[in-house]
Backbone as CSV, one residue per row, in Angstrom:
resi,resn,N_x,N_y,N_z,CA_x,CA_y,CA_z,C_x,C_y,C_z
1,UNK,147.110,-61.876,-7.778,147.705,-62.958,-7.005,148.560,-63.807,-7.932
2,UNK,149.833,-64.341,-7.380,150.851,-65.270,-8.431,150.475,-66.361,-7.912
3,UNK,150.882,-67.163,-9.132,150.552,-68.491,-8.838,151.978,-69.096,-8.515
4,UNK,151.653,-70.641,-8.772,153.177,-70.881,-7.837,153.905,-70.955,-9.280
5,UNK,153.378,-71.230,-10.284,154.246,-71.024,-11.547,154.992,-69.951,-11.529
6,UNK,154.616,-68.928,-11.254,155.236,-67.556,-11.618,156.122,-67.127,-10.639
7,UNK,156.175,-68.161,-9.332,156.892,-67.879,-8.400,158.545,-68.556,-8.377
8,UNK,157.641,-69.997,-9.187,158.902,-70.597,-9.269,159.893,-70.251,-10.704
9,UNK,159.410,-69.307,-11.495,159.885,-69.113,-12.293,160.385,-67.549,-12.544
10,UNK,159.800,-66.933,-11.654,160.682,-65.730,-11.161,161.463,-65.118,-10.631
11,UNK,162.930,-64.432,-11.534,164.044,-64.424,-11.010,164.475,-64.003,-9.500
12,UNK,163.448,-62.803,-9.287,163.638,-62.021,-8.411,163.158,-63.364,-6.766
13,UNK,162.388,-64.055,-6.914,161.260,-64.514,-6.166,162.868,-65.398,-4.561
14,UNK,164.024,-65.721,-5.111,165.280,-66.000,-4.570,164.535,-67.095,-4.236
15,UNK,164.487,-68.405,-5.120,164.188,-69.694,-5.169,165.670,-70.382,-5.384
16,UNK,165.999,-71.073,-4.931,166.866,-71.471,-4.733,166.933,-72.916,-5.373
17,UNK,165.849,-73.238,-5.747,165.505,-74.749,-6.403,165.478,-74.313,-8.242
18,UNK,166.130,-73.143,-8.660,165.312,-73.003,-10.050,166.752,-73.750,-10.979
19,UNK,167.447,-75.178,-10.386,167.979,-75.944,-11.398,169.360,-75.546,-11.484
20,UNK,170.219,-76.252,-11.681,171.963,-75.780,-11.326,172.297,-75.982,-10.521
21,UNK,173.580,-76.005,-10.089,174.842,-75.996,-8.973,175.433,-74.916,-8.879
22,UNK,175.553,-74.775,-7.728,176.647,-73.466,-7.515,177.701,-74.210,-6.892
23,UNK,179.242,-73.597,-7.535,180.593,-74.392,-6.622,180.266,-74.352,-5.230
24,UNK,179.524,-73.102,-4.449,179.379,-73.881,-3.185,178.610,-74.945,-2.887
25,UNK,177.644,-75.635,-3.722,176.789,-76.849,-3.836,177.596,-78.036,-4.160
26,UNK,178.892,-77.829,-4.918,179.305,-79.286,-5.123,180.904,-79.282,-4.293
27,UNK,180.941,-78.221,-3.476,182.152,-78.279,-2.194,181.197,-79.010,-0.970
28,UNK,180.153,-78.836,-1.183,179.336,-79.630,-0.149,179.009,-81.113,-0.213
29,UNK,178.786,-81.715,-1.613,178.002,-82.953,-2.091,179.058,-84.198,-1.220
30,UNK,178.718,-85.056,-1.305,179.574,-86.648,-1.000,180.902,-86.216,-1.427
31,UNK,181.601,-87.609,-1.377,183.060,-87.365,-1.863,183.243,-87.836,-3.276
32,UNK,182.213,-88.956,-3.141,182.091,-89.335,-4.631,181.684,-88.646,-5.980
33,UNK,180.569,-88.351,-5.530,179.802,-87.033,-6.391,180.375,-86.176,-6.392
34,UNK,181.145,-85.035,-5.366,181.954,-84.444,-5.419,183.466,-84.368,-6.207
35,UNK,183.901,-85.769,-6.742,184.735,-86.125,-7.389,184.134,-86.008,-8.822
36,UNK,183.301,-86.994,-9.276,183.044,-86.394,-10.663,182.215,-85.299,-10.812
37,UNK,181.972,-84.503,-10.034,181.348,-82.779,-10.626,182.877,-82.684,-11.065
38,UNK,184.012,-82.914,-9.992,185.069,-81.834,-10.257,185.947,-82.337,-11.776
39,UNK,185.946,-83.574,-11.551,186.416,-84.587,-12.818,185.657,-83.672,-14.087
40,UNK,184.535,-83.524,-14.235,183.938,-82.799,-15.471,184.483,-81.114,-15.179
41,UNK,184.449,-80.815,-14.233,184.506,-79.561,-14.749,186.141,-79.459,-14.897
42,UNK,187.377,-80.852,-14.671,188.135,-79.948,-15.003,189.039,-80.497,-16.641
43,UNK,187.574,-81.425,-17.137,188.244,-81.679,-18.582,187.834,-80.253,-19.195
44,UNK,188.555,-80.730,-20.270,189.095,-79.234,-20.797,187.878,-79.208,-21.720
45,UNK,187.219,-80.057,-22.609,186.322,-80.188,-23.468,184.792,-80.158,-23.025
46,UNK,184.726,-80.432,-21.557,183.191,-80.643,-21.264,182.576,-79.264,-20.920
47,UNK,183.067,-78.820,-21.233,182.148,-76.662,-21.159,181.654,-76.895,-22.561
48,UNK,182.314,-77.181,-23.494,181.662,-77.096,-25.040,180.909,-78.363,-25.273
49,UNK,181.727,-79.451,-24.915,180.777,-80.917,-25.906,180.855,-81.599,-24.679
50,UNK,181.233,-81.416,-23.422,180.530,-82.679,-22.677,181.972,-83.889,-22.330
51,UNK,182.089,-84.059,-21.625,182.727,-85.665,-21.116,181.902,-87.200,-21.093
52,UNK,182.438,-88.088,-21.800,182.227,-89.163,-21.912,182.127,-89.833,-20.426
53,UNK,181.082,-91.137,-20.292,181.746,-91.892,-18.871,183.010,-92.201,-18.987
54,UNK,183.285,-93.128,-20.292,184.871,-94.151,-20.339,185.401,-92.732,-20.180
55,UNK,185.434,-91.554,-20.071,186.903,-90.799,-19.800,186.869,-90.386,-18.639
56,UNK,185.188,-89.981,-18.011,185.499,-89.849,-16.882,186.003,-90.964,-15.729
57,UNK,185.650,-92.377,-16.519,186.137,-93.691,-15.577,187.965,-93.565,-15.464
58,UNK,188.244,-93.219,-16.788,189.669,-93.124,-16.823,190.550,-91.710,-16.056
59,UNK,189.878,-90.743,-16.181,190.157,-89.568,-15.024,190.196,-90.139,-13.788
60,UNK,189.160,-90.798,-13.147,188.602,-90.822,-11.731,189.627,-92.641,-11.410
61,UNK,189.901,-93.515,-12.119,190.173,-94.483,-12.262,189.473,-95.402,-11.229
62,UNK,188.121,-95.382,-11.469,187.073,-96.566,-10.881,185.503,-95.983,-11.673
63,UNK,184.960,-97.320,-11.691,183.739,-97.313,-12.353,183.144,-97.846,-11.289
64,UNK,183.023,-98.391,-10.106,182.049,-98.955,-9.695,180.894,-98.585,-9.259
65,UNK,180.434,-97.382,-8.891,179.081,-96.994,-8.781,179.045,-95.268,-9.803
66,UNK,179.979,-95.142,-10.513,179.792,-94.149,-11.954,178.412,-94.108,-11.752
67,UNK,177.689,-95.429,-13.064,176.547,-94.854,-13.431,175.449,-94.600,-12.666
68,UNK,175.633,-95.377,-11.413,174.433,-94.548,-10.326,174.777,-93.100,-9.930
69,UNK,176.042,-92.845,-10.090,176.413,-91.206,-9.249,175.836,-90.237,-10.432
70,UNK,176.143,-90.509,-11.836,175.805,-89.937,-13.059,174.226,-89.876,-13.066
71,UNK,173.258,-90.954,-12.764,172.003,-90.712,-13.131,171.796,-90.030,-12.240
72,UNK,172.088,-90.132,-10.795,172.252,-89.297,-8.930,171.905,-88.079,-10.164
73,UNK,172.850,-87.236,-10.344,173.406,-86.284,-10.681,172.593,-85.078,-11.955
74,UNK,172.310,-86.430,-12.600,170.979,-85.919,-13.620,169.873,-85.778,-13.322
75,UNK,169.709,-86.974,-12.176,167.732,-86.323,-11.885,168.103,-85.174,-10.847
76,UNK,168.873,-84.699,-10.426,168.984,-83.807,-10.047,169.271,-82.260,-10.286
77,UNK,169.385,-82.534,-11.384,169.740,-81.096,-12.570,171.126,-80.180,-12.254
78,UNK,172.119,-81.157,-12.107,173.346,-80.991,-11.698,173.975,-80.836,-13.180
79,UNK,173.918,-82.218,-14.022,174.377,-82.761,-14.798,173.453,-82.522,-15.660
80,UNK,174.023,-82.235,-16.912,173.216,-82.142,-17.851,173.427,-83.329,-18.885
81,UNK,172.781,-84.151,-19.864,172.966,-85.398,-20.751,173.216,-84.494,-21.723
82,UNK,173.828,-84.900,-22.810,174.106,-84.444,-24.527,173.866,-86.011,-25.084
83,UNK,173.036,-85.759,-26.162,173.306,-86.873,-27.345,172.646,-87.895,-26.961
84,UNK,172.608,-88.880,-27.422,171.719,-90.239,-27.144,172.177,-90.851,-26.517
85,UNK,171.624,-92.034,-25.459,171.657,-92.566,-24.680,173.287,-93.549,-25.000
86,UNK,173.461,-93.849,-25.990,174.616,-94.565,-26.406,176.170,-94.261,-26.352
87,UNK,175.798,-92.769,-26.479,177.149,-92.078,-26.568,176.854,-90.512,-25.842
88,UNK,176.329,-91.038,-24.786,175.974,-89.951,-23.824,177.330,-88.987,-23.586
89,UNK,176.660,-87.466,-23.128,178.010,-86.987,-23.351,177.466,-85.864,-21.990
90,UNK,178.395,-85.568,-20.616,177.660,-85.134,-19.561,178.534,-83.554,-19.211
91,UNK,177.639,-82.404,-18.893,177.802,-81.535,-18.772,177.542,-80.731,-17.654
92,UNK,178.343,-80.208,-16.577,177.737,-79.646,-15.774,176.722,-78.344,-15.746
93,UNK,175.603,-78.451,-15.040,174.432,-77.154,-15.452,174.751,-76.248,-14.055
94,UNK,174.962,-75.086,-14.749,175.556,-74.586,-13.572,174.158,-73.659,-13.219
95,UNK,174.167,-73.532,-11.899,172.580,-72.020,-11.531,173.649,-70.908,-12.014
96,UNK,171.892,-70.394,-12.407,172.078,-68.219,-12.637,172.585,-68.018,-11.611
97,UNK,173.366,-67.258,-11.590,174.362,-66.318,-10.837,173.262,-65.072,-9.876
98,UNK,173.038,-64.991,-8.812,172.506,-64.234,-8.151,172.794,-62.406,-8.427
99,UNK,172.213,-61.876,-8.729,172.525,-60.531,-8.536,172.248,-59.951,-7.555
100,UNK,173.248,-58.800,-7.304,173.649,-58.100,-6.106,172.059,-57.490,-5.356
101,UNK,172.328,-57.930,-4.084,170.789,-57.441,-3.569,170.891,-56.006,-3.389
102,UNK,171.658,-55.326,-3.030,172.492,-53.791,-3.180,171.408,-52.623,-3.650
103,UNK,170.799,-51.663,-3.074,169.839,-50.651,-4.049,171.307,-49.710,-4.645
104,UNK,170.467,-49.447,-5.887,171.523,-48.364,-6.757,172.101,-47.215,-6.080
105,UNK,171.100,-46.662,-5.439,171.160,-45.355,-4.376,172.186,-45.237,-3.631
106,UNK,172.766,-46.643,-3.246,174.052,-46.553,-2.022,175.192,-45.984,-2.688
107,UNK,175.472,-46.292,-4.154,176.872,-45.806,-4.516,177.033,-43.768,-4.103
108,UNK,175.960,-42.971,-4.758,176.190,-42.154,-4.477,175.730,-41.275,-2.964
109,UNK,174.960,-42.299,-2.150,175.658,-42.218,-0.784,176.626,-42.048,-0.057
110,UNK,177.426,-43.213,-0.836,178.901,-43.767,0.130,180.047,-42.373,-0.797
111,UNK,179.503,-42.331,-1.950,180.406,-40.793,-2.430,180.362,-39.711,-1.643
112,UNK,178.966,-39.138,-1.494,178.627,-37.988,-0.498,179.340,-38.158,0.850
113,UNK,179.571,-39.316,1.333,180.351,-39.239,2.533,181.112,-39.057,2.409
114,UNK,181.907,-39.951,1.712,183.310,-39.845,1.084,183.715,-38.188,1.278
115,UNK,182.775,-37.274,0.605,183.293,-35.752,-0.042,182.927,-35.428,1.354
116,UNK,182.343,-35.604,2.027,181.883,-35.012,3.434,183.003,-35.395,4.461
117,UNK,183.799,-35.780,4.328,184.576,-36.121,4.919,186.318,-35.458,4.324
118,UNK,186.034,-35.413,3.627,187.105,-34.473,2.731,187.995,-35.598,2.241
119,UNK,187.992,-36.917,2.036,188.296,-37.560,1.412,188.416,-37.988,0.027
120,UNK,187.486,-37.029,-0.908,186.857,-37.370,-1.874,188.214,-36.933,-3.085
């Protein structure tokens, strides 16, 4: 019997909570939040070291509810923090990529037809 550890931590188990965003998750979010996911993902530097607030304030040109959308964003495991609280530096965490639910078997199925058909 699994426990729920092993459930929630198993790839196959199609948990959907195991941490990340998928672009269809942040085409969905607010407009606000939706603005700085896109603001980070489209500085050029925050895939390697992260975006600053002051740059994302200066991208987005308003600060007024930033640092609530930013912490929003972190307890949510959207956003990832770099570095100390002082010179915080924010990164989007993106989810594992789903693999194809597909059995192997179909490719040389869809061949055999293929040749059965004289198409091949």
């Amino acid at each position: 019997m699994s426990s729920l550890y092993d459930r929630l931590t198993d790839p196959r188990s199609g948990n959907s909570q195991s941490g990340g965003i998928s672009m269809m998750d942040i085409a969905a979010l607010p407009p606000e939040q939706r603005q700085v996911m896109l603001a980070v993902l489209r500085d050029a530097n925050a895939a390697a070291i992260g975006i600053t607030p002051q740059a994302l304030a200066e991208v987005l040109g308003w600060t007024d509810a930033l640092a609530a959308i930013l912490a929003d964003l972190v307890a949510r495991g959207w956003l990832v923090v770099l570095g100390d609280p002082s010179a915080a530096r924010y990164k989007v965490n993106f989810a594992p990529r789903r693999r194809s639910q597909l059995d192997f078997g179909i490719w040389p199925s869809l061949g055999g037809s293929l040749a059965e058909d004289g198409q091949a």
